[in-house]
Backbone bond lengths (Angstrom), bond angles and torsions (degrees), N, CA, C in turn:
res aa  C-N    CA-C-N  psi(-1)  N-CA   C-N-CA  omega(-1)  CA-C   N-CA-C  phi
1 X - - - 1.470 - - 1.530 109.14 -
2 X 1.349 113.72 135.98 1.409 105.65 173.08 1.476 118.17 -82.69
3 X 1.064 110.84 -23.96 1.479 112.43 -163.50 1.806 101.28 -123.88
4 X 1.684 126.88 122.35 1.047 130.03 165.53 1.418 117.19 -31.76
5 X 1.755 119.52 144.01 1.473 112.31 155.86 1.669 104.09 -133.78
6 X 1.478 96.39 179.42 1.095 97.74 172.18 1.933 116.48 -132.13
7 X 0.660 124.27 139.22 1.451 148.34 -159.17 2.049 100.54 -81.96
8 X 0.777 139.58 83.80 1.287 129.30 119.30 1.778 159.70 -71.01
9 X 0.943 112.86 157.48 1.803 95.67 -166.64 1.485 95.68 -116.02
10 X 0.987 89.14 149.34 1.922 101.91 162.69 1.449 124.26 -128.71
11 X 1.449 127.41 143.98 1.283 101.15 -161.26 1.861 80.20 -144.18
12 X 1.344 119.82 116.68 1.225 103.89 -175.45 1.753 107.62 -115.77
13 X 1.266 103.35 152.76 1.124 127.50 -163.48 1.827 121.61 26.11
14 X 1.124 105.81 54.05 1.663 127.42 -177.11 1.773 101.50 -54.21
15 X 1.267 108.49 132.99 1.640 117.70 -166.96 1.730 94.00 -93.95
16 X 1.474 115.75 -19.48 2.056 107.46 -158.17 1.448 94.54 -147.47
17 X 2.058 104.18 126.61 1.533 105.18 -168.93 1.349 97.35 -47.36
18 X 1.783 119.01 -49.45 1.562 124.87 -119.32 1.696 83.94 -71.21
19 X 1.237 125.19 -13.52 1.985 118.90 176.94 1.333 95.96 -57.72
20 X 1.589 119.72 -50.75 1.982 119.79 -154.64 1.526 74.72 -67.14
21 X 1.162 126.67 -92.21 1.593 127.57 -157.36 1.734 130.70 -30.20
22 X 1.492 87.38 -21.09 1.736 105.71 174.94 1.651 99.98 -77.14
23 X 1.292 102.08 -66.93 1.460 108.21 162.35 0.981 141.92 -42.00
24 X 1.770 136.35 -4.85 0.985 118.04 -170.43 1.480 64.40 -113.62
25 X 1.175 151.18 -86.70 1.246 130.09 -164.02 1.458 141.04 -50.79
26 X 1.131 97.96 11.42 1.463 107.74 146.90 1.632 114.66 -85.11
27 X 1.159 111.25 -55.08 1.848 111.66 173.71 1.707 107.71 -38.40
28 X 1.121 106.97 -48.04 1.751 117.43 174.78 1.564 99.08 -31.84
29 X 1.751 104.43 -73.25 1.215 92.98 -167.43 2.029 140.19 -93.43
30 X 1.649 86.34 12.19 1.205 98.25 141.80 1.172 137.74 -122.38
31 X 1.841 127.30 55.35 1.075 141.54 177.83 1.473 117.94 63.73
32 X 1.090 117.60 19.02 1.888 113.41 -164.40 1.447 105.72 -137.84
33 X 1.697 93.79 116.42 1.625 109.99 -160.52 1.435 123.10 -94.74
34 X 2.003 111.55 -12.80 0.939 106.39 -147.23 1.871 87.80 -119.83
35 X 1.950 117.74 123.20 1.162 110.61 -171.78 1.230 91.02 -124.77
36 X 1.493 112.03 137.09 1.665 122.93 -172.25 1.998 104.95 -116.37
37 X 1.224 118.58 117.99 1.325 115.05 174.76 1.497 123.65 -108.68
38 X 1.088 121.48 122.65 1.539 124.71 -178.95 1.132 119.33 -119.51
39 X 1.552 106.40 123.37 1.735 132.99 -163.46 1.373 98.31 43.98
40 X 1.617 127.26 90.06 1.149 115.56 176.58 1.629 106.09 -89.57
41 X 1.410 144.50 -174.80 0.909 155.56 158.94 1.371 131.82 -108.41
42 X 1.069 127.96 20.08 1.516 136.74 -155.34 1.417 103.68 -167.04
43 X 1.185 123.07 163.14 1.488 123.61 -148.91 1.897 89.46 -141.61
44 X 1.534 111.65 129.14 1.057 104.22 -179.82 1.327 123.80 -108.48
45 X 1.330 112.76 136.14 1.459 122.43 -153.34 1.532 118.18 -110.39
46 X 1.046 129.13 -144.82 1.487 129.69 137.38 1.661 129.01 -60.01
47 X 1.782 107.18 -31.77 1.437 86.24 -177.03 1.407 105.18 -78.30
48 X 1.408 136.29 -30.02 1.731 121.85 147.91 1.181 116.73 -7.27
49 X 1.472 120.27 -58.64 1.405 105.03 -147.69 1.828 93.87 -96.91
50 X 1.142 111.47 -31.15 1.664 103.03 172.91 1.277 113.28 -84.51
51 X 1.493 142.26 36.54 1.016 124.42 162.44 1.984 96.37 -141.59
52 X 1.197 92.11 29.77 1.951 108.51 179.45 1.706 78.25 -115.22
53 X 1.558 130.84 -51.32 1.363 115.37 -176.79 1.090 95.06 66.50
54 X 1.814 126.54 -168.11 1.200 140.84 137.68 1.755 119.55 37.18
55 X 1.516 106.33 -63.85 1.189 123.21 -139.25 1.574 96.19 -104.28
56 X 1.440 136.02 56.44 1.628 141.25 -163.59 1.590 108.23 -76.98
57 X 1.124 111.41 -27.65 1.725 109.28 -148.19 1.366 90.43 -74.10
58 X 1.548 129.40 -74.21 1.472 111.69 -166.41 1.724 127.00 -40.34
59 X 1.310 106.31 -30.86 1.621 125.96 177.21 1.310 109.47 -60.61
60 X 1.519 129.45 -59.76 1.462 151.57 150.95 1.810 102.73 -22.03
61 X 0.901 101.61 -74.13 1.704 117.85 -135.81 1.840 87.38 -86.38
62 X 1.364 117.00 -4.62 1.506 104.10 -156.57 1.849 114.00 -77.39
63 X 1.195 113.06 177.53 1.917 130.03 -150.37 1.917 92.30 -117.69
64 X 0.845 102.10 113.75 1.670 86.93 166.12 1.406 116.12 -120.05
65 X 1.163 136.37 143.94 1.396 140.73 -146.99 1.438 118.54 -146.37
66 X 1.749 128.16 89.45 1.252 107.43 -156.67 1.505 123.49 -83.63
67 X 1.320 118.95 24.08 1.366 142.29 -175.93 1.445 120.79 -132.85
68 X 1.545 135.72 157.84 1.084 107.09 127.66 1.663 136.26 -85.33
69 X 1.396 117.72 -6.66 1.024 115.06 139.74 1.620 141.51 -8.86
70 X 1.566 101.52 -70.91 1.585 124.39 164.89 0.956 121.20 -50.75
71 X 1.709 115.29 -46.62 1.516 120.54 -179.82 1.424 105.64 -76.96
72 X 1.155 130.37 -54.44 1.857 126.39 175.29 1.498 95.22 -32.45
73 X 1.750 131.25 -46.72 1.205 109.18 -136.81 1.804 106.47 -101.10
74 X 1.448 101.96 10.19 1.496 111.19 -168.38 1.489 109.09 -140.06
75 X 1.012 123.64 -28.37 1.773 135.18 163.22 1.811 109.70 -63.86
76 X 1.456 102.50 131.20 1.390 104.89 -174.55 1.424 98.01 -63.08
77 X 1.620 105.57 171.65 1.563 117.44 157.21 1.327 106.76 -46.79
78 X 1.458 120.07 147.42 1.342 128.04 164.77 1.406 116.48 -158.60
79 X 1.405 114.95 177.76 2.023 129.17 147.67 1.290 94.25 -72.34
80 X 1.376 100.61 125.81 1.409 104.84 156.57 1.965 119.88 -126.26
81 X 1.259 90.07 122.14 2.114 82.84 -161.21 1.587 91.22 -119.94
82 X 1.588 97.09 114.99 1.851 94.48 166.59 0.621 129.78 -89.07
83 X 1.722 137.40 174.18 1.701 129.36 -165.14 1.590 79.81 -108.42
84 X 1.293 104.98 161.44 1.888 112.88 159.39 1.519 99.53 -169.71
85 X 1.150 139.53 119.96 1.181 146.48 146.32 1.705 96.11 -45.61
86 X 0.943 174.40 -79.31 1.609 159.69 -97.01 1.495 87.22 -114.08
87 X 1.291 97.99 147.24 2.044 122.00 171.39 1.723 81.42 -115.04
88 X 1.759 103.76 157.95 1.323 99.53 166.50 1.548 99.10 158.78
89 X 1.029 116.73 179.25 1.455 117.77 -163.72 1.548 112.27 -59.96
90 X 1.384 126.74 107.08 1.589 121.11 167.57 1.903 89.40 120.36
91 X 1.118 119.97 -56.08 1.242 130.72 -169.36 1.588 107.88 -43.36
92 X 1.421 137.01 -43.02 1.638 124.47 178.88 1.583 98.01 39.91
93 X 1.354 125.40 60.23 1.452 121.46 166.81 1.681 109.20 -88.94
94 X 1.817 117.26 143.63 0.878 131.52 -164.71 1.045 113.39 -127.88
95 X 1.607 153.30 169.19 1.254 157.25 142.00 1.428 98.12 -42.85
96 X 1.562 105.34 121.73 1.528 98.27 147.57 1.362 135.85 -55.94
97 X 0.939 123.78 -46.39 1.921 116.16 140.11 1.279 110.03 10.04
98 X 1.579 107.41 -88.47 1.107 135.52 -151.13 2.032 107.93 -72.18
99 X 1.688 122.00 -29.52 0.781 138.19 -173.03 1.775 105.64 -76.73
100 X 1.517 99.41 -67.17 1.514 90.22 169.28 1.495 113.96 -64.42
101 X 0.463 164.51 13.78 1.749 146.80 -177.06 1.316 78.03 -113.10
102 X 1.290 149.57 -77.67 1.714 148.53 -174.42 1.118 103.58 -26.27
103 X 1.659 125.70 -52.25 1.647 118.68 -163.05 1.689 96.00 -86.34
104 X 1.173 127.09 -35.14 1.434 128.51 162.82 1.778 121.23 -22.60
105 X 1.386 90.97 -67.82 1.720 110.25 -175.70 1.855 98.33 -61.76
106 X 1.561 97.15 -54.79 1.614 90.72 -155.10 1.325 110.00 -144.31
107 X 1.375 112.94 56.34 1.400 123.86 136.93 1.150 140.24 -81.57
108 X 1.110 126.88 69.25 1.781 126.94 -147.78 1.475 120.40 -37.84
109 X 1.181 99.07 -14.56 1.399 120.08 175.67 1.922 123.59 -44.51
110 X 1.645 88.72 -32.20 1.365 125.12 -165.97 1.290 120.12 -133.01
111 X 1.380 98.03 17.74 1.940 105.85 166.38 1.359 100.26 -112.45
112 X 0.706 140.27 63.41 1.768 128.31 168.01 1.799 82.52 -170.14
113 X 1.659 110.29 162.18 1.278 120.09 -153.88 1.548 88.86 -109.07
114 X 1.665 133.04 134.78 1.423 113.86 175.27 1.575 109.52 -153.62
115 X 0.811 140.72 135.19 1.618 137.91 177.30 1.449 128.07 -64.47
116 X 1.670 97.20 -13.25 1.775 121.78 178.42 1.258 106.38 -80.19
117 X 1.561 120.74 112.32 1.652 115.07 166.96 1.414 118.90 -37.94
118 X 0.902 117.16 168.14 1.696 112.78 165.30 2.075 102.10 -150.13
119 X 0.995 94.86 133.35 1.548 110.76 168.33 1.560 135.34 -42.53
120 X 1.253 104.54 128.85 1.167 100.33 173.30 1.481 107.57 -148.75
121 X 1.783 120.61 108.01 1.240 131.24 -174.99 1.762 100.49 -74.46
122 X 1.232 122.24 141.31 1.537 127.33 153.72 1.201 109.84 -120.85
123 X 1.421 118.60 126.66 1.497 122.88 -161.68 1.366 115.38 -135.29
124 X 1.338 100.73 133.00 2.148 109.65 -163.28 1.892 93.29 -126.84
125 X 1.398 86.51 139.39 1.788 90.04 168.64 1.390 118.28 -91.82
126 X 1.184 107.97 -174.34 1.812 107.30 162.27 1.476 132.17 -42.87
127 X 1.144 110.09 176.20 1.387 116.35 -161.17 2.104 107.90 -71.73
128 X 1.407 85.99 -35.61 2.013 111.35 -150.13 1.670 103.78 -82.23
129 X 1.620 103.64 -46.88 1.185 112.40 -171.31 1.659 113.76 -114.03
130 X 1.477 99.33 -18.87 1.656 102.70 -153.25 1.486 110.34 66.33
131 X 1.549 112.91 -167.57 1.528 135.76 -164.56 1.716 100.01 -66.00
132 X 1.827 116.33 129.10 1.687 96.36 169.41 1.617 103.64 -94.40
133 X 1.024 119.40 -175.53 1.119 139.59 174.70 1.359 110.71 -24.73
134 X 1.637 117.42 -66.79 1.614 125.48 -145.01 1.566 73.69 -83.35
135 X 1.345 159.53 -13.63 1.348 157.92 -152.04 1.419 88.96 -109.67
136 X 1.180 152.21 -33.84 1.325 133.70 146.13 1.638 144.79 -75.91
137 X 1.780 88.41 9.64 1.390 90.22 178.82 1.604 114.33 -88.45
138 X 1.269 112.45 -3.95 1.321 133.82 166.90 1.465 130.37 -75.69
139 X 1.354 116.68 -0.74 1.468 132.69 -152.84 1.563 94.92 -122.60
140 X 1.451 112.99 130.85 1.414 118.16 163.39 1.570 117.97 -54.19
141 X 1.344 94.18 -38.79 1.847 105.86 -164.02 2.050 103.36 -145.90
142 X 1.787 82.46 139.73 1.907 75.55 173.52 1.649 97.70 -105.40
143 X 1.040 110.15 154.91 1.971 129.51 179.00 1.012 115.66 -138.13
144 X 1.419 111.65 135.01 1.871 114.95 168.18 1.555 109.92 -138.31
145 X 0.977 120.68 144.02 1.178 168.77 -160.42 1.312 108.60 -59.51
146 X 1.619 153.09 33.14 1.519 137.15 -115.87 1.729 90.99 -79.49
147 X 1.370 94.21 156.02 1.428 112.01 166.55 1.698 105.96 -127.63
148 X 1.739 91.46 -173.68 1.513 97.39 -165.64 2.118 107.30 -145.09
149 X 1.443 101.91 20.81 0.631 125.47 158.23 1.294 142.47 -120.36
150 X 1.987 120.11 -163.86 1.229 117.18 -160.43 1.945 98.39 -76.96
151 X 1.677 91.38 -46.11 1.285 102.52 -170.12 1.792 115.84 -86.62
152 X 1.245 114.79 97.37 1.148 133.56 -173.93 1.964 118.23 -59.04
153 X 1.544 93.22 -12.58 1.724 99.23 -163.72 1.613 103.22 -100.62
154 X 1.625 123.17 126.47 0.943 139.67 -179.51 1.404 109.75 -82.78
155 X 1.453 119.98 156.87 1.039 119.63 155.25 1.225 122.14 -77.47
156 X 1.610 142.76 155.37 1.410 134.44 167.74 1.059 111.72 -36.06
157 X 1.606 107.56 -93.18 1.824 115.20 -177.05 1.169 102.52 -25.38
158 X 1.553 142.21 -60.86 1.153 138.80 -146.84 1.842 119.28 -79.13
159 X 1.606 100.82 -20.24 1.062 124.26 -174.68 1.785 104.84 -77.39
160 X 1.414 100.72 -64.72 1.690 119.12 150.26 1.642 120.46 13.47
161 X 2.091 79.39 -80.62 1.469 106.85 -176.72 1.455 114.43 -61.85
162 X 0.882 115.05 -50.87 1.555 130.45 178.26 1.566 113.41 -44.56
163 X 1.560 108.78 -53.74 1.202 118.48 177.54 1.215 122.96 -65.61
164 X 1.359 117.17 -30.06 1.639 124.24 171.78 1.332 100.96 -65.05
165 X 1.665 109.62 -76.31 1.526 114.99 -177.98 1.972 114.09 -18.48
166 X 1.538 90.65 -72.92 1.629 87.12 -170.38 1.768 124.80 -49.57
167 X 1.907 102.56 -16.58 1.023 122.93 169.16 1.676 144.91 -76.70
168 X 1.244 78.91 -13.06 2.023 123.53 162.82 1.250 117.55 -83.80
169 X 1.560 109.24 -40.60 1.441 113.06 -148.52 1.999 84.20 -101.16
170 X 1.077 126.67 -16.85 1.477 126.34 -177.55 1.835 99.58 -89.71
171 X 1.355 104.42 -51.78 1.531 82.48 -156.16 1.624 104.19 -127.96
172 X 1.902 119.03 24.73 1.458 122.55 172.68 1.256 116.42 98.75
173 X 1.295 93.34 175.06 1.799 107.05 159.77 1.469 98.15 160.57
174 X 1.149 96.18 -159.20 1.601 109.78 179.30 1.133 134.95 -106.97
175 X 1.503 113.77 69.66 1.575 141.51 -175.98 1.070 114.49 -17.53
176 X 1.549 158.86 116.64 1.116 168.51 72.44 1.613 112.22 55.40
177 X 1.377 117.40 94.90 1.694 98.46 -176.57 1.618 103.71 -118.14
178 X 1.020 94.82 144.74 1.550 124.11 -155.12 1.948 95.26 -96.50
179 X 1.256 109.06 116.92 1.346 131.66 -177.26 1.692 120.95 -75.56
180 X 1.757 91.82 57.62 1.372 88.73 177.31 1.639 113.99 99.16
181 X 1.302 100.38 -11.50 1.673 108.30 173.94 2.489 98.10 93.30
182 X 1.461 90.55 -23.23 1.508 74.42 163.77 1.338 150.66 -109.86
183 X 1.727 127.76 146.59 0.926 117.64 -162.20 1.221 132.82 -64.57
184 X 1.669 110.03 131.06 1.380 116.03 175.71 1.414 135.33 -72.87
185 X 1.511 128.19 140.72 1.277 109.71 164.11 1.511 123.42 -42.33
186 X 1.283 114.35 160.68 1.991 99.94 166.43 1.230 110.86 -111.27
187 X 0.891 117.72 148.50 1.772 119.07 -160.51 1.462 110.77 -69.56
188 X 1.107 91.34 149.38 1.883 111.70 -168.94 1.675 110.47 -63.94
189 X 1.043 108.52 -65.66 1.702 133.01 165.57 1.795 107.91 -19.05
190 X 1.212 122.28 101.94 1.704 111.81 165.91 1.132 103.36 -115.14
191 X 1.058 128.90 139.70 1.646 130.46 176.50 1.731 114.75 -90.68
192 X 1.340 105.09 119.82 1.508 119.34 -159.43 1.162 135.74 129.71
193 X 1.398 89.57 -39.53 1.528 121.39 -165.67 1.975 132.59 -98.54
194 X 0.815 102.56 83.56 1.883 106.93 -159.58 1.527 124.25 -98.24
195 X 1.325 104.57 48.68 1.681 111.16 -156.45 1.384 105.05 -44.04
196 X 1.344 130.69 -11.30 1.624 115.04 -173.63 1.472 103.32 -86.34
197 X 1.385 131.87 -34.15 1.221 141.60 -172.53 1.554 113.11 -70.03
198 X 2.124 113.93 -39.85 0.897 96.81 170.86 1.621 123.99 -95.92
199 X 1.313 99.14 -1.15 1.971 106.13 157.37 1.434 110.36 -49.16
200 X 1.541 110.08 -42.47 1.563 87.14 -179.64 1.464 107.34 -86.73
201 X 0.967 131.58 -30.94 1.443 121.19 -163.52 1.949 97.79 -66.21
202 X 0.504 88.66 -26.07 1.425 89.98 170.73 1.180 136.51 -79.06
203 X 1.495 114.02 -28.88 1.474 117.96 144.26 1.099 139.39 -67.74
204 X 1.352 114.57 -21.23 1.199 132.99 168.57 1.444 114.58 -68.17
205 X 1.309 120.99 -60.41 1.848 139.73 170.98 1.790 96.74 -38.39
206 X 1.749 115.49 -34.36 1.246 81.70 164.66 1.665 124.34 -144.41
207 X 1.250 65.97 75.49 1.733 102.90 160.25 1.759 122.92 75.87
208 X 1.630 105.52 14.20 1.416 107.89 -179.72 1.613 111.37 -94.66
209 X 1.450 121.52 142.23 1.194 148.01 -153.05 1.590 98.13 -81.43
210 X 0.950 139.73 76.66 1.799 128.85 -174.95 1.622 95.25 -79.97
211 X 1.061 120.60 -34.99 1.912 106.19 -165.41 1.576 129.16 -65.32
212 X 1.517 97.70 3.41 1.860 110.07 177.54 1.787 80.37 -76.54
213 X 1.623 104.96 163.03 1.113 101.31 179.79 1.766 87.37 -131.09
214 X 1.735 88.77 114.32 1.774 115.89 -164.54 1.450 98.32 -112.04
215 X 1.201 137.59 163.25 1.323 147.77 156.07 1.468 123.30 -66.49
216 X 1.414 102.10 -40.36 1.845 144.31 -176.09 1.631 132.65 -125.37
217 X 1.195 106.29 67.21 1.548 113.59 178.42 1.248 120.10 -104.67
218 X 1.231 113.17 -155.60 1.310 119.31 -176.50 1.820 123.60 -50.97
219 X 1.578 72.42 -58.88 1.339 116.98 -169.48 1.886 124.18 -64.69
220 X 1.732 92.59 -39.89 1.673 88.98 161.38 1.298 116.59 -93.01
221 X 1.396 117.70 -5.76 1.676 90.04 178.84 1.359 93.86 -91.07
222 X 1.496 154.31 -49.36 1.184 155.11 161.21 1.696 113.25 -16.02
223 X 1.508 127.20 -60.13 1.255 133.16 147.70 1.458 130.89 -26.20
224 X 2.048 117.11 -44.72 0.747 96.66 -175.05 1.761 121.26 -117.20
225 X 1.835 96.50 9.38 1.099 96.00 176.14 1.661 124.39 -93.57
226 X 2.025 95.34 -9.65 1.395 109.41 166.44 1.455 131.08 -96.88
227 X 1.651 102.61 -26.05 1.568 102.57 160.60 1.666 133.01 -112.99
228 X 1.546 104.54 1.24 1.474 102.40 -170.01 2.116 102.35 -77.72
229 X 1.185 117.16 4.40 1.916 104.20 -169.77 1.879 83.67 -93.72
230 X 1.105 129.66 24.12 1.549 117.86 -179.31 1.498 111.15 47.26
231 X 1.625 117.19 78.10 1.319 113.85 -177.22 1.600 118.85 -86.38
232 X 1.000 112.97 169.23 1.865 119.94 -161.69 1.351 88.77 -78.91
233 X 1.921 112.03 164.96 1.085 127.11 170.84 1.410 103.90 -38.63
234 X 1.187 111.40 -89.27 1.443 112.92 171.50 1.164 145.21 4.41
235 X 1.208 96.67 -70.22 1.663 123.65 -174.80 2.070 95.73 -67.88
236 X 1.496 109.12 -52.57 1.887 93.87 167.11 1.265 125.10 -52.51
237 X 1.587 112.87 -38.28 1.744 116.78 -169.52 1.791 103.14 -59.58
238 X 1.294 101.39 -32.72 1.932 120.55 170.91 1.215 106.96 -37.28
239 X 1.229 104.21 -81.28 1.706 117.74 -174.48 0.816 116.01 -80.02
240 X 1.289 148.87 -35.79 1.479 139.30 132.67 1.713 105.81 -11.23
241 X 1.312 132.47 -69.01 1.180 133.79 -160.41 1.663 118.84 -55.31
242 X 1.453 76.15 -42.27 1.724 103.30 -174.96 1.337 134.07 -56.23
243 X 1.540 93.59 -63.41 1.606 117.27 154.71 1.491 114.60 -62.92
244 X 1.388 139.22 -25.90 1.438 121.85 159.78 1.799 131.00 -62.89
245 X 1.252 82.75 -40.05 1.829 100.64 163.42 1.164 115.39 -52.82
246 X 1.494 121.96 -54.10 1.019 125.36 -164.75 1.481 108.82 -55.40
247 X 1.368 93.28 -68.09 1.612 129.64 -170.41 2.236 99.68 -38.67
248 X 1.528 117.06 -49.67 1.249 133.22 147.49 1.262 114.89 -6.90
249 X 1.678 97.83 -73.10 1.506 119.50 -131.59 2.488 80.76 -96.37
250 X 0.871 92.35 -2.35 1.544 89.21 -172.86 1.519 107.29 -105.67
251 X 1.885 106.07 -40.58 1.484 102.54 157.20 1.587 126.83 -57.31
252 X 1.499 117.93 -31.54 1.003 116.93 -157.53 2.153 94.69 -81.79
253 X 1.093 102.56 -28.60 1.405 112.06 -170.92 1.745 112.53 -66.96
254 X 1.688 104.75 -45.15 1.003 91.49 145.15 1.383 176.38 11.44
255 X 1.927 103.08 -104.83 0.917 130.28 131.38 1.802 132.51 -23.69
256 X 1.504 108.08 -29.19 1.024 89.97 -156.25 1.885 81.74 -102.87
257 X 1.028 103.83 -25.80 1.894 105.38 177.31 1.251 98.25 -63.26
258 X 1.424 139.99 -45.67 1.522 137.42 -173.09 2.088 102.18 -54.28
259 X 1.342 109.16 -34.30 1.527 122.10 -179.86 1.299 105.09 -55.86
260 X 1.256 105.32 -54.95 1.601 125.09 -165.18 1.902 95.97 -49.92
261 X 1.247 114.79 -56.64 1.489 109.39 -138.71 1.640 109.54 -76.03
């Protein structure tokens, strides 16, 4: 490629978190951070974030858009190539194979040499139907996924993966090298995510005094008996989850006694 891109996902109107959460850790492991959802249907919870595992940032960092309208009017120019299992009138669906290597050669987009990323949307529908029609009239290019079986229907996440992969495997990136063949810790650091900050806010929500300045409060032994053993990605996105709910579920309680009086 002469000219850098950058990889976003779109996932429109998705019926089941645990797809976004599959999905964002799939983007993890093909380098692509940025996941955009339009009119989703499902509300993302904790099982989002435990079934992203590992893979937080696209889940974190994601755009939600209750139109495509919204998204035309705030998403850079780009390629935009949708997935659809269905052939059918208007559709001209192709092997992705066959799609990237086409936008490769002669997307003008990508004949001239430039240091400016340039876009490239990959876009999956719902779970039930996939993408309808007017959802591909928005798409540079339609793509599917070939199989080699009876059952032709992908899962999202799985569809996702596939679509990145073949999207790696056509036009690069920056391969993943494996340290010797052994496994690494995964880094501590999530971006978004600040379990010490919301440990306190949470002690505070119910009703402990942190501003005496103590040696021994609430707050450091809580700190250090839940974060000082260096816990796994995981294990923070947990308590992270937990303590936000809570913290919620104590404002909202609140609130509702302040109604009362």
């Amino acid at each position: 490629m002469k000219r850098p891109f950058e990889v976003r996902i779109v996932l429109v109107r998705t019926i089941y978190e645990r797809n976004v959460g599959a999905t964002s850790r799939a983007m993890s492991n093909m380098g692509v951070e940025k996941l955009i959802m339009i009119a989703p249907q499902c509300e993302l919870t904790y099982e989002a974030q435990q079934t992203a595992a590992t893979g937080q940032t696209g889940l974190q960092n994601r755009t939600t858009y209750q139109s495509w309208d919204e998204f035309m009017a705030n998403e850079p120019e780009s390629i935009k190539i949708a997935f659809t299992a269905r052939d059918g009138k208007g559709r001209q669906v192709r092997d992705i194979d066959d799609v990237l290597a086409d936008v490769k050669a002669n997307a003008p987009q990508f004949q001239h040499e430039s240091d400016e990323p340039y876009t490239v949307h990959l876009i999956f529908g719902p779970e039930d139907w996939g993408l309808a029609g007017e959802d591909l009239e928005f798409a540079n290019h339609c793509a599917c996924l070939p199989t080699f079986g009876e059952n032709w229907s992908l899962n999202l996440a799985q569809a996702t993966l596939l679509g990145m992969f073949s999207l790696r495997k056509a036009w690069g990136g920056n391969r993943t090298k494996l340290d010797g063949g052994k496994k690494r810790r995964a880094p501590q650091g999530i971006q978004g995510i600040n379990p010490e900050q919301t440990l306190k806010t949470w002690i505070e929500e119910m009703g402990f005094d942190l501003s005496k300045q103590r040696k021994i409060n609430a707050f450091t032994v809580l700190r250090r008996m839940l974060l000082q053993n260096t816990p796994t990605k995981k294990e923070l996105v947990i308590l992270e989850t937990v303590l936000q709910q809570s913290i919620r579920k104590l404002r909202e309680w609140k609130e509702f006694k302040n109604r009362e009086r």
